[in-house]
C-alpha positions as CSV (number, residue, x, y, z in Angstrom):
1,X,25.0,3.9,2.8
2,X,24.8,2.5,6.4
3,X,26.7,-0.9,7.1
4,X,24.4,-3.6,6.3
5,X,21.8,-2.0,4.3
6,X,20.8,-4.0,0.6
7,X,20.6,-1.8,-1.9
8,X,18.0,-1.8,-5.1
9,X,18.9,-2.1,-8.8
10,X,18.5,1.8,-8.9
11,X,21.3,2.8,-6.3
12,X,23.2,4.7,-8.6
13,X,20.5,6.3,-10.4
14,X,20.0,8.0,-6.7
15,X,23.0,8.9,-6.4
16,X,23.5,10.8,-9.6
17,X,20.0,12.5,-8.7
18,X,21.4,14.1,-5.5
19,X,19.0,11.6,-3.6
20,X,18.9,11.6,0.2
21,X,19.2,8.2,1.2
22,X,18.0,6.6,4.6
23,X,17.4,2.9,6.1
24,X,14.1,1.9,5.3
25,X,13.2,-2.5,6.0
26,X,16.6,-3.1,5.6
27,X,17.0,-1.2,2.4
28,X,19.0,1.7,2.0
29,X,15.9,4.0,0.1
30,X,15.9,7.1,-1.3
31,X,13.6,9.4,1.3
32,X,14.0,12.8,-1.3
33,X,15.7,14.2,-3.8
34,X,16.8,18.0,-3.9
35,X,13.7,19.2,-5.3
36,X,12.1,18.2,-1.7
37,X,9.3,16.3,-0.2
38,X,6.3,19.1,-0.7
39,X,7.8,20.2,-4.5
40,X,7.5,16.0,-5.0
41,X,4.1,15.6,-3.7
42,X,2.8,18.2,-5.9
43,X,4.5,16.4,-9.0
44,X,2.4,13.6,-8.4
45,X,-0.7,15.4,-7.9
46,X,-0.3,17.5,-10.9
47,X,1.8,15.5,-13.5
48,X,3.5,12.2,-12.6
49,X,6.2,11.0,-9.9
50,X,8.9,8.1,-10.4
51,X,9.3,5.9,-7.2
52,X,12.1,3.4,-6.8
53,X,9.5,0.3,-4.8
54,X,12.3,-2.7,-5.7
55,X,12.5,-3.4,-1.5
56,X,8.9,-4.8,-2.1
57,X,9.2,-8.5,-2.2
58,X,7.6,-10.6,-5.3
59,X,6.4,-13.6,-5.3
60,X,5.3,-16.3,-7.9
61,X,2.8,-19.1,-6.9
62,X,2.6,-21.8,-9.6
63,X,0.9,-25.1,-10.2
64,X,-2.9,-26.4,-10.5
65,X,-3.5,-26.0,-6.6
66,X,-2.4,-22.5,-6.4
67,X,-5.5,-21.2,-6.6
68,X,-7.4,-23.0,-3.7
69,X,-4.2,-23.0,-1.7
70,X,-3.8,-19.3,-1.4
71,X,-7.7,-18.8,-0.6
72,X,-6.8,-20.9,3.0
73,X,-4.7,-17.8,3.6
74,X,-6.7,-14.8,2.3
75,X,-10.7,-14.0,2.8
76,X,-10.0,-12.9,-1.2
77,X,-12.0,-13.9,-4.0
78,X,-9.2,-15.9,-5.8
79,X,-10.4,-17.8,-7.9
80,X,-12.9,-15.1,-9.4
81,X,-10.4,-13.2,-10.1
82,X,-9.9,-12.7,-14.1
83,X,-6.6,-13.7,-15.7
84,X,-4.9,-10.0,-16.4
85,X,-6.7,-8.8,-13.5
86,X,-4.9,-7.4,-9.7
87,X,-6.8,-7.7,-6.7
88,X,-5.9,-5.8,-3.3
89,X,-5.8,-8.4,0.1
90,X,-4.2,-9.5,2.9
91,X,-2.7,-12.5,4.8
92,X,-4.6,-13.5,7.9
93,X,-3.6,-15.7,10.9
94,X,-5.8,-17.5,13.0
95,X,-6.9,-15.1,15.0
96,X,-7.9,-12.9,12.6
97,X,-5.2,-10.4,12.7
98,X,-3.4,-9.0,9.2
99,X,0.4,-11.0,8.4
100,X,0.2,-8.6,5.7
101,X,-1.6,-6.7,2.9
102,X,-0.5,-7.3,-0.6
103,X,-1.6,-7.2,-4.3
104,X,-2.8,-10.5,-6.1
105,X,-2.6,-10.7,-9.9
106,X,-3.8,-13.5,-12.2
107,X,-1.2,-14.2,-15.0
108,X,-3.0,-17.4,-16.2
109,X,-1.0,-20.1,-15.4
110,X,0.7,-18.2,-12.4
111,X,-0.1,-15.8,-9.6
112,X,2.0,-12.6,-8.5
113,X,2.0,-11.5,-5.1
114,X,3.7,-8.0,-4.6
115,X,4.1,-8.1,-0.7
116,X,5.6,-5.5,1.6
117,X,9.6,-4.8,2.4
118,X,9.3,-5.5,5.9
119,X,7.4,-8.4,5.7
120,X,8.4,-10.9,2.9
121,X,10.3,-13.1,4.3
122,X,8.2,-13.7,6.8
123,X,5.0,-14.1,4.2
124,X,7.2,-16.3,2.2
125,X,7.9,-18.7,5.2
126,X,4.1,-18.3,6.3
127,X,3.2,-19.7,2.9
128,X,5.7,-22.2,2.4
129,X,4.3,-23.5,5.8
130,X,1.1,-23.5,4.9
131,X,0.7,-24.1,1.7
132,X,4.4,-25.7,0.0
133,X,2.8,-28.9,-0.4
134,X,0.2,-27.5,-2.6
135,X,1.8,-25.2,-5.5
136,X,5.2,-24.2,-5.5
137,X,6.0,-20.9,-4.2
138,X,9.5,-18.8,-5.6
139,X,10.1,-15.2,-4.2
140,X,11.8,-13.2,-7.2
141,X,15.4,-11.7,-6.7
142,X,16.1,-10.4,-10.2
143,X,14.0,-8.1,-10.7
144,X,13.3,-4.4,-10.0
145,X,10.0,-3.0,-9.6
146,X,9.1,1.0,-10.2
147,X,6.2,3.1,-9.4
148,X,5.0,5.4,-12.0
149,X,2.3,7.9,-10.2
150,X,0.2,10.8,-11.6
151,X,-2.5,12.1,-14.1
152,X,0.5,12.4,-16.7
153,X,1.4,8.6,-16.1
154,X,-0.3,7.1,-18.3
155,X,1.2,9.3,-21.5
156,X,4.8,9.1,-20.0
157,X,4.4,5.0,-20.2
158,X,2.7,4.7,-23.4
159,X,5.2,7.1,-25.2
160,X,7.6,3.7,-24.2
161,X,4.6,1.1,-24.5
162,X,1.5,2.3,-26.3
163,X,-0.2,-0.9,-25.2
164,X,-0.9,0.4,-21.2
165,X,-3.1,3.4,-22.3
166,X,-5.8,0.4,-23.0
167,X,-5.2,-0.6,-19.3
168,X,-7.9,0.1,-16.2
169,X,-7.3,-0.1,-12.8
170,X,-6.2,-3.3,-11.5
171,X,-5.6,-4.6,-15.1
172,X,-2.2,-6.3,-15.4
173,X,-0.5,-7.0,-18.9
174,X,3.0,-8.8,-19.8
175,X,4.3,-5.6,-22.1
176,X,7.4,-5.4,-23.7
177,X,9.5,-2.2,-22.9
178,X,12.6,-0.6,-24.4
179,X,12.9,-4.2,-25.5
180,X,12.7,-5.5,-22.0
181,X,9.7,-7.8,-21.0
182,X,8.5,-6.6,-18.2
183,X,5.0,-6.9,-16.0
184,X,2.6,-3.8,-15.6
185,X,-0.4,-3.3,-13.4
186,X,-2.4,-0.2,-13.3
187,X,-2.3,0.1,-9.7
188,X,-0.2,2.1,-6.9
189,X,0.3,3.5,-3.6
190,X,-0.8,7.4,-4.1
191,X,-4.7,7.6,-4.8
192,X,-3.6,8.8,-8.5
193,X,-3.8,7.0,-11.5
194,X,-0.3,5.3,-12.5
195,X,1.5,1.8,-13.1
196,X,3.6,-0.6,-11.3
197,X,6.2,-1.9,-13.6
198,X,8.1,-5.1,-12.7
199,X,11.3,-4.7,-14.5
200,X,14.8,-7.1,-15.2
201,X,17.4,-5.7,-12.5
202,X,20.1,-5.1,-15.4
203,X,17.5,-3.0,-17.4
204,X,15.9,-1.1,-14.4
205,X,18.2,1.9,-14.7
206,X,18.0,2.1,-18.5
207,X,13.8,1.9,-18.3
208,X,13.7,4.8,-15.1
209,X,16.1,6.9,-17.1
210,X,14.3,6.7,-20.6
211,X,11.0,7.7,-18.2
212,X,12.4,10.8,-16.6
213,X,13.4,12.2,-19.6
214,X,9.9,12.9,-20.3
215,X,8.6,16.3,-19.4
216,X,6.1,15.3,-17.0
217,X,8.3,12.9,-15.1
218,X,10.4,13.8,-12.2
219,X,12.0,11.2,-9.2
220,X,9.8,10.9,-5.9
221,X,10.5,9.6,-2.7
222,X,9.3,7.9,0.3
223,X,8.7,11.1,2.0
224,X,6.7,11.9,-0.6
225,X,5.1,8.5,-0.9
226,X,3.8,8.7,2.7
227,X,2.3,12.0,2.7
228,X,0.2,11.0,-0.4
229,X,-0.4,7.5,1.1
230,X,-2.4,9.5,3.8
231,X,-4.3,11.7,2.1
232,X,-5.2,8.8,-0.1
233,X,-6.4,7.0,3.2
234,X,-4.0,4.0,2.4
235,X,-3.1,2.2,5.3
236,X,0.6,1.5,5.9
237,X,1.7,-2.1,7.3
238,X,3.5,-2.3,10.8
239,X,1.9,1.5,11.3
240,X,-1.9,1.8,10.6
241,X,-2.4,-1.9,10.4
242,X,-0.6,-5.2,12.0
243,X,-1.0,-8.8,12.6
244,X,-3.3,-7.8,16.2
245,X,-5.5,-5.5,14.0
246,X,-8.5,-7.4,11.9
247,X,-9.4,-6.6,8.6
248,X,-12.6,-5.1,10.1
249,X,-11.1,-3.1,13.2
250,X,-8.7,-1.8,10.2
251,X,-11.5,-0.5,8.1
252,X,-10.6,-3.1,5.5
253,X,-13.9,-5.4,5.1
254,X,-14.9,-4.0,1.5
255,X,-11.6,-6.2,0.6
256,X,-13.5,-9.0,2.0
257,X,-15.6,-10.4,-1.4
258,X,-19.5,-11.4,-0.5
259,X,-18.5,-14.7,-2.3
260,X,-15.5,-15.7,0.9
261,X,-18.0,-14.2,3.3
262,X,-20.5,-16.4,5.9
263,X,-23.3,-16.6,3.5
264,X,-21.1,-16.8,0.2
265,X,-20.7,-19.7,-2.0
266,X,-17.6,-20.7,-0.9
267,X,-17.7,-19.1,3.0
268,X,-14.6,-19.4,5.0
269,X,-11.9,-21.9,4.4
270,X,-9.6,-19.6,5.4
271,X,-7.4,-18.6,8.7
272,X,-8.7,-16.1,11.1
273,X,-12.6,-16.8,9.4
274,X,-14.3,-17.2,12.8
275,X,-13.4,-13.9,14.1
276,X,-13.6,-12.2,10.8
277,X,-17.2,-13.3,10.3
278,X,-18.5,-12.5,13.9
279,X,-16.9,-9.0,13.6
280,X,-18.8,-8.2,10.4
281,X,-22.1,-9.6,12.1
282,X,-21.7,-7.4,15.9
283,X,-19.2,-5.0,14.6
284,X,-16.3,-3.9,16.7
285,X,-15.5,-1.0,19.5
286,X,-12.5,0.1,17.7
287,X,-11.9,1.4,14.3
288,X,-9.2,3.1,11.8
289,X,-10.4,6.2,10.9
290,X,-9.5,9.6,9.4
291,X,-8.5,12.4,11.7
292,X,-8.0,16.0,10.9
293,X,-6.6,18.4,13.1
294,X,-8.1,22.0,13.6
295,X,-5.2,24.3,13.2
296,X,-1.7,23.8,11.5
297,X,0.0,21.6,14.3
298,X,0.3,18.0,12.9
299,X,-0.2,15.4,14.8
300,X,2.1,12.4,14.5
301,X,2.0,8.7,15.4
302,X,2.0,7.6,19.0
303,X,-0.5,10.4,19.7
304,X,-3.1,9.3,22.3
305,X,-6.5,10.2,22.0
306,X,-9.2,11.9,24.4
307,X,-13.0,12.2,24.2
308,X,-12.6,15.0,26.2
309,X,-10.4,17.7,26.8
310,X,-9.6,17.2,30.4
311,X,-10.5,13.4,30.7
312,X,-8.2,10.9,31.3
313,X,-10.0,8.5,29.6
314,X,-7.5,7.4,26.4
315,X,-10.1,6.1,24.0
316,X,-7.7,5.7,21.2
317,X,-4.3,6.7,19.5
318,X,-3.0,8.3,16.3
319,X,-1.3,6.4,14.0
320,X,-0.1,8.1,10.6
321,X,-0.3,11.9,10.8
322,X,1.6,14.0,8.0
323,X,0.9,17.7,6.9
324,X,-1.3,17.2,3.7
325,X,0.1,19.4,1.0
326,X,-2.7,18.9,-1.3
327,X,-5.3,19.3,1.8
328,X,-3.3,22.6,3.0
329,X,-3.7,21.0,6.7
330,X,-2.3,18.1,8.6
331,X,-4.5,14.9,8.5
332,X,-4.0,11.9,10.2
333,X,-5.5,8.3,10.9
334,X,-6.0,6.4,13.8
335,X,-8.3,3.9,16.4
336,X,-10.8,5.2,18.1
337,X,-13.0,3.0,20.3
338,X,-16.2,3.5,22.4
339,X,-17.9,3.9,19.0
340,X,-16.5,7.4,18.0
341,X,-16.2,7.0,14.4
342,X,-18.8,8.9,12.7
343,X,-17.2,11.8,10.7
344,X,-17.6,15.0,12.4
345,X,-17.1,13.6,15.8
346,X,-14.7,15.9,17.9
347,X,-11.6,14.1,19.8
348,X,-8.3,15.5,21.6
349,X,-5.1,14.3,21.0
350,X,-2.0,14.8,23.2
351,X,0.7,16.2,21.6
352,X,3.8,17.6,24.1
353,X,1.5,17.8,26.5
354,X,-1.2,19.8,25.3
355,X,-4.7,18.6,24.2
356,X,-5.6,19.7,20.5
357,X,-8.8,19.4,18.9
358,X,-9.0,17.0,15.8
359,X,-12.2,16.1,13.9
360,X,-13.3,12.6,12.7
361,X,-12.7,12.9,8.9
362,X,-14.1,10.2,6.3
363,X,-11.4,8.9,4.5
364,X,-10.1,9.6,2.0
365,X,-9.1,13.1,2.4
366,X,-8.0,13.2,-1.1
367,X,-10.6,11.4,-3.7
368,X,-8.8,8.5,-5.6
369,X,-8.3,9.3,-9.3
370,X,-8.4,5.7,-10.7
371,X,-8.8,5.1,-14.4
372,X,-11.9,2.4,-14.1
């Protein structure tokens, strides 16, 4: 482990598993294990992958004003959402740009924010800032949280807790586990079906160990994680998505509910509503959108993109890019302005020099497979 790394509850678990560990927000994360990135990618596709996500911050908003409070921050439909129920969002700033997207759940007399690595200590001062005075706001440290991903999730769990095979998407339950009471939503970072288990640290080893003994259950890392993540068309923070980049330029205003929209019942309220509200009315010159390469080169991040092959116009820039085991091709996301963002729409992108031909793809590349 590098010098001045944290580690998770789960360090030694990836250790014994021959992990390959690198710095990740300040985390010292396991990236693969000897199986290898492709061989884990298909494990979630086809049964069900076990990812160590306890660098993800969590946070617990309590009090009667919690509710209200949090909608000043979020264009979300807060206080429609359902106790039990998880709702995907983000933190805006004035301007309209993202602090952060996150998942919301409704636990009845509390919320749970699961926020990203990189950025929750920074959301935690943001809220404290902006809303301390109004509900009290704790960011966990004892506890662990795993990702359970795959079609074979859901019978890997419920051989532990036959309660989550009555869960749907988004549904969050309080379940007891191994005899350890922890907090599952049906929810995750892959496009598969699969759980998020908030866990006690001291029982987070015991709970990952009792689920890779099942059959269908083998360790995944963030290599892994980020090559599903894009076929998926998930956007990652701090790389397809940022605190310049609106909701709408992002691709993101489905998340946006009709009721916290201009002519909802309870429009605006929140920070960065203005611009938010006048993008969705003119639209705006850039967007994120899918991109897949023609040919086997991959195209990373940083790429800059052409509407022409000789021009010397840069109309946009890659992202994400990954090969995309499940596509059998290298996809990619990315901006594009000057209005290029109908699927099928040929760019360029500049890799080492060269100008190679990628193709405007909907997203996803890979349909979801939620249990609704």
């Amino acid at each position: 482990m590098a010098y001045g790394l944290k580690t998770t509850p789960l360090s030694a678990l990836h250790a014994d598993l021959g992990a390959r560990m690198v710095a990740f927000a300040g985390y010292s994360m396991p990236v693969q294990y000897p199986s290898g990135i492709l061989a884990e990618h298909a494990q979630v596709r086809e049964k069900a992958g076990l990812f160590d996500v306890s660098h993800m911050g969590q946070v617990v908003l309590t009090g009667p004003g919690r509710v209200a409070a949090l909608e000043r921050l979020m264009p979300q439909d807060i206080a429609g959402l359902a106790p039990g129920r998880q709702r995907y969002g983000f933190l805006l700033n004035e301007d309209g740009g993202i602090l952060d997207d996150l998942m919301v759940a409704n636990l009845g007399d509390r919320l749970v924010l699961v926020v990203n690595a990189a950025r929750k200590h920074v959301d935690l001062a943001h809220m404290v800032d902006q809303i301390g005075s109004d509900c009290h706001i704790l960011m966990i440290q004892d506890r662990a949280l795993l990702a359970l991903q795959g079609p074979s999730a859901e019978a890997a769990l419920a051989s532990l807790a036959p309660a989550v095979a009555e869960m749907r998407f988004l549904d969050v339950k309080e379940i007891n586990i191994l005899g350890v009471d922890c907090l599952v939503s049906r929810s995750g970072y892959t496009g598969e079906d699969g759980f998020e288990i908030s866990v006690p640290a001291d029982a987070a080893e015991g709970v990952a160990r009792k689920l890779l003994d099942h059959p269908d259950v083998a360790p995944a890392g963030l290599g892994s994680r980020d090559s599903l993540r894009v076929e998926a068309g998930l956007p990652l923070y701090g790389i397809d998505i940022n605190d310049y980049a609106s909701p709408v330029q992002a691709g993101l205003a489905w998340a946006v509910q009709k009721v916290r929209r201009s002519d909802g019942v309870r429009a605006g309220g929140f920070l960065g509503s203005a611009t938010v509200f006048l993008q969705l009315e003119q639209g705006v010159p850039d967007l994120l959108i899918g991109l897949k390469p023609e040919g086997r080169a991959p195209v990373r991040g940083g790429a800059l993109l052409y509407d022409d092959k000789t021009s010397d116009r840069v109309i946009g820039a890659v992202t994400s890019g990954v090969f995309g085991p499940t596509v059998g091709g290298p996809v990619a996301m990315g901006y594009a302005g000057d209005g290029l963002h109908s699927p099928g729409t040929r760019l360029f992108a500049e890799v080492r020099g060269k100008r190679l031909p990628v193709v405007v793809h909907a997203l996803p590349f890979v349909p979801h497979r939620y249990k609704r």
